[in-house]
PyMOL CGO cylinders between C-alpha atoms (Angstrom):
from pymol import cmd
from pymol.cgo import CYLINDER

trace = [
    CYLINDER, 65.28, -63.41, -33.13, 65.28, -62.07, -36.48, 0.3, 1, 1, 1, 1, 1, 1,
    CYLINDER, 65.28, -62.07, -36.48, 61.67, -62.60, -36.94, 0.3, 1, 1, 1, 1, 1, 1,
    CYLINDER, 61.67, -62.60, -36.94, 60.91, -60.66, -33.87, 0.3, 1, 1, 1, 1, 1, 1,
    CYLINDER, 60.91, -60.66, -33.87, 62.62, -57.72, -34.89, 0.3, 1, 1, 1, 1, 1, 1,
    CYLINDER, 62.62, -57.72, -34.89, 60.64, -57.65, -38.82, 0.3, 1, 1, 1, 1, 1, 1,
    CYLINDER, 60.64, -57.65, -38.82, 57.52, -58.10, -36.49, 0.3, 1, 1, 1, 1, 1, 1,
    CYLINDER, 57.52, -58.10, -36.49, 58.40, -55.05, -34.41, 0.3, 1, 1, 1, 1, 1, 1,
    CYLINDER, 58.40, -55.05, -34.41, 59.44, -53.05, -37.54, 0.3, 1, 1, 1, 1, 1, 1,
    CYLINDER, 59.44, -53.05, -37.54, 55.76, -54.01, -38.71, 0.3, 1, 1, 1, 1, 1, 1,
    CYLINDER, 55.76, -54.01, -38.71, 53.85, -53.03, -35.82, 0.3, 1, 1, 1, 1, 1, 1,
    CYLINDER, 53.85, -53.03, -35.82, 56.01, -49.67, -35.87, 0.3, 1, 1, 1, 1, 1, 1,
    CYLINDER, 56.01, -49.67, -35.87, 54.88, -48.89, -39.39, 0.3, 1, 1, 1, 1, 1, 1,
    CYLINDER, 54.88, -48.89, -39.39, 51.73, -49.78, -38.68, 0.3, 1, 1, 1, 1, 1, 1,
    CYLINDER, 51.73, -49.78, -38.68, 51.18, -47.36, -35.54, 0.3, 1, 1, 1, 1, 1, 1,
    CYLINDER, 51.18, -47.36, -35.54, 53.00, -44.41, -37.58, 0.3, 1, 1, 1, 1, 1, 1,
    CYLINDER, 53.00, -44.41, -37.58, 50.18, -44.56, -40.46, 0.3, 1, 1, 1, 1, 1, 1,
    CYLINDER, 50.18, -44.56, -40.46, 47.29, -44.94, -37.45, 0.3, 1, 1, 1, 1, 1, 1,
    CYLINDER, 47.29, -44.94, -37.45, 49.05, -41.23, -35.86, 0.3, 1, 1, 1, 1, 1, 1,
    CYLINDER, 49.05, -41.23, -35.86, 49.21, -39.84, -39.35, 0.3, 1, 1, 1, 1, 1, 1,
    CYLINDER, 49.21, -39.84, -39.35, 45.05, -40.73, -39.77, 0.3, 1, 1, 1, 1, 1, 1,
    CYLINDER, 45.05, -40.73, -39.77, 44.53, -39.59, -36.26, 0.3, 1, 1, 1, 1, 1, 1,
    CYLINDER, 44.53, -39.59, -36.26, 46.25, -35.98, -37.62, 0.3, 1, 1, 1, 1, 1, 1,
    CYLINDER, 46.25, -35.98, -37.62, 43.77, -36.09, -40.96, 0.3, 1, 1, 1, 1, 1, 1,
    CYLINDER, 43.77, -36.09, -40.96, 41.04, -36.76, -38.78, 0.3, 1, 1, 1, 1, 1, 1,
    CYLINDER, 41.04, -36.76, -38.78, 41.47, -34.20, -36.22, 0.3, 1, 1, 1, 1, 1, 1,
    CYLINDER, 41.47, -34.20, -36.22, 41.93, -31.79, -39.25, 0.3, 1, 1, 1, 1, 1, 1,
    CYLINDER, 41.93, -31.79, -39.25, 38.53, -32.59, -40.67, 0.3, 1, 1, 1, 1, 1, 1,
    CYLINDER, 38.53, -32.59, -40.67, 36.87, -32.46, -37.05, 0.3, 1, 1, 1, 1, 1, 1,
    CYLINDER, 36.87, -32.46, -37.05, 38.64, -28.81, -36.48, 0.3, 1, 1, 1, 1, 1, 1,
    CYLINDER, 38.64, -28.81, -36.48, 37.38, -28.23, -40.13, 0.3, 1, 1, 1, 1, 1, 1,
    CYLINDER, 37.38, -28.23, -40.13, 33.20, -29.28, -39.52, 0.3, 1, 1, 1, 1, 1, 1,
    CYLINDER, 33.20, -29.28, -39.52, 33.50, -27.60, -36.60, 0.3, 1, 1, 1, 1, 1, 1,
    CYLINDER, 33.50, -27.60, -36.60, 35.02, -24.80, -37.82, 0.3, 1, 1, 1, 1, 1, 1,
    CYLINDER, 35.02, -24.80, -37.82, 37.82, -24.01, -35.15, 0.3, 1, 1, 1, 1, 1, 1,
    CYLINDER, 37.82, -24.01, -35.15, 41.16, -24.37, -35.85, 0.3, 1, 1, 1, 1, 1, 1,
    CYLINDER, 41.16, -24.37, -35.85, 42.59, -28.01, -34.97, 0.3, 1, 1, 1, 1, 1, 1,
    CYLINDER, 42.59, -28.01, -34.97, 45.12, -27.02, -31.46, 0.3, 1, 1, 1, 1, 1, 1,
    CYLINDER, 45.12, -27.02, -31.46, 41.63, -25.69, -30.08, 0.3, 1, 1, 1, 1, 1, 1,
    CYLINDER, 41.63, -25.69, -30.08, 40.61, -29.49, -29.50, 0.3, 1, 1, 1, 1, 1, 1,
    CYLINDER, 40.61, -29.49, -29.50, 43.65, -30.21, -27.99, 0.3, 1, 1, 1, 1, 1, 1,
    CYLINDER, 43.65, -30.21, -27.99, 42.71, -27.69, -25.26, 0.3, 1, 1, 1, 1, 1, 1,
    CYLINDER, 42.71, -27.69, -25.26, 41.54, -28.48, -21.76, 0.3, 1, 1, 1, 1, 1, 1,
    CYLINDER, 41.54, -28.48, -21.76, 37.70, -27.68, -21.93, 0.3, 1, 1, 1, 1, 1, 1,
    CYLINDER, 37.70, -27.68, -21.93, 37.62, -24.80, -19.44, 0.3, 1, 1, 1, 1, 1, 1,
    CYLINDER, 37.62, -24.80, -19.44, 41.11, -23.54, -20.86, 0.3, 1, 1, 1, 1, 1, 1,
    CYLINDER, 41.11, -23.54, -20.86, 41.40, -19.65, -21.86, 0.3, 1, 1, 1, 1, 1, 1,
    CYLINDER, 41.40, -19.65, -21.86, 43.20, -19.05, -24.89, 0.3, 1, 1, 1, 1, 1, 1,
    CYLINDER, 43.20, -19.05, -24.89, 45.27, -16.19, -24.27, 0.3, 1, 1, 1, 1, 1, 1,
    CYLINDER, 45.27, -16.19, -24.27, 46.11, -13.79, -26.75, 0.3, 1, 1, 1, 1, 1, 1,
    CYLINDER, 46.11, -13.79, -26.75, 48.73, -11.05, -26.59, 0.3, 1, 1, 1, 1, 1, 1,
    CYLINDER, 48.73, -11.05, -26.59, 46.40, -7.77, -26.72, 0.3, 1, 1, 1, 1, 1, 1,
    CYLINDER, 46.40, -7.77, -26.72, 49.10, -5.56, -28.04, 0.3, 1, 1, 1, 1, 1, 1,
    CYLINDER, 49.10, -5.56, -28.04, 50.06, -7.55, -31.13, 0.3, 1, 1, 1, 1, 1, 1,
    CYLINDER, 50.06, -7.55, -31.13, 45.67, -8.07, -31.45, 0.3, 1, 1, 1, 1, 1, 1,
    CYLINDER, 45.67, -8.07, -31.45, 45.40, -4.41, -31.52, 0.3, 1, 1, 1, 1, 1, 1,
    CYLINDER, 45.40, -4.41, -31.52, 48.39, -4.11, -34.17, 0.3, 1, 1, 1, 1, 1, 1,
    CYLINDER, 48.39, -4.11, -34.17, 47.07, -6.81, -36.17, 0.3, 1, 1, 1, 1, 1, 1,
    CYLINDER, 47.07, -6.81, -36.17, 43.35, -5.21, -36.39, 0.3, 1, 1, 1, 1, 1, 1,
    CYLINDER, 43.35, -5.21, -36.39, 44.76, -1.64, -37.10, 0.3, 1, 1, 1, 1, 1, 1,
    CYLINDER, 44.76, -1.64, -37.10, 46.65, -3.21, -40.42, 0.3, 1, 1, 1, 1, 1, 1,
    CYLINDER, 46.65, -3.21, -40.42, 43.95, -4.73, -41.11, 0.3, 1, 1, 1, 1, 1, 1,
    CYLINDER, 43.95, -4.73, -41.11, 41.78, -1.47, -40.67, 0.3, 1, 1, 1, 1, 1, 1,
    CYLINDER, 41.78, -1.47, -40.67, 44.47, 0.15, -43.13, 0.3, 1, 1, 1, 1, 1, 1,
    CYLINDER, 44.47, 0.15, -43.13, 44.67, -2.86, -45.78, 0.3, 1, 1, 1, 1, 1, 1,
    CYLINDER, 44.67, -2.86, -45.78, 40.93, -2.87, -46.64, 0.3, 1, 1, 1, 1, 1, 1,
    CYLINDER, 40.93, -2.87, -46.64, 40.59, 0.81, -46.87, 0.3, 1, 1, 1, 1, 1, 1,
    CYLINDER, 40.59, 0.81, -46.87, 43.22, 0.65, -49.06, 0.3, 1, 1, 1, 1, 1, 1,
    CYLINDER, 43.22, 0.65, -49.06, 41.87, -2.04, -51.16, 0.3, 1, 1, 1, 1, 1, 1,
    CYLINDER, 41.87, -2.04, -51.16, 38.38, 0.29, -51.08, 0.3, 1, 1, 1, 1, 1, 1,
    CYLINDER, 38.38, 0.29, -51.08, 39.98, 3.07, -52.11, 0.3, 1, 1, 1, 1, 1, 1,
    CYLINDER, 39.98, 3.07, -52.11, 41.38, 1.44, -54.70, 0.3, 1, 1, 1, 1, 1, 1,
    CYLINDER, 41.38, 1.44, -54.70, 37.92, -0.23, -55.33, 0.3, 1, 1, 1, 1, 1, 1,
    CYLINDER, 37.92, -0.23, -55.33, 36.89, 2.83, -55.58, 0.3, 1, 1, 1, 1, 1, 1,
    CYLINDER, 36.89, 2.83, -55.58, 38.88, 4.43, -58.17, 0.3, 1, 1, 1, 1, 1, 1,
    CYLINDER, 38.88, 4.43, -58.17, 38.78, 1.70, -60.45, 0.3, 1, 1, 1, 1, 1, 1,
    CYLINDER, 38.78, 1.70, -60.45, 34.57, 2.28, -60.47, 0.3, 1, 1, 1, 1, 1, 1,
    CYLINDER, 34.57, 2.28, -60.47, 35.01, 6.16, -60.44, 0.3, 1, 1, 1, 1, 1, 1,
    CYLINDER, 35.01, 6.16, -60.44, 37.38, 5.30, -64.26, 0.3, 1, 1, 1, 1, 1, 1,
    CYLINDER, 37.38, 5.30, -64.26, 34.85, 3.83, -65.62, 0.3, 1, 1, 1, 1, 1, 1,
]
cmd.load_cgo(trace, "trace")
């Protein structure tokens, strides 16, 4: 009975390090096909959704952080 059990405890370990290379290879697949690795998890003809509002407030920081960093840019050339 003993021996059964260290044979289980085996096979366990073994399946745990086959998930974690399953993980590292879905990561490299997401990575060569440059999509981000939940995206092929999805059902083929699934719609991500995104929430528009937090889109729209996402882009308009972003609008404001790279005109900041040109103005900035900007400056630093104009000192020279």
């Amino acid at each position: 009975m003993k021996k059964d059990k260290k044979k289980r405890a085996g096979q366990k370990k073994e399946s745990d390090d086959k998930k974690a290379g399953t993980f590292e290879t879905l990561a490299k697949l997401a990575e060569a096909l440059e999509v981000e690795p939940y995206e092929l998890l999805l059902p083929q003809n699934a719609a991500v959704n995104f929430d528009s509002r937090k889109t729209k407030l996402l882009m308009k920081q972003l609008r404001r952080n790279v005109a900041e960093t040109m103005d900035t840019i900007e400056n630093f050339l104009a000192s020279d």
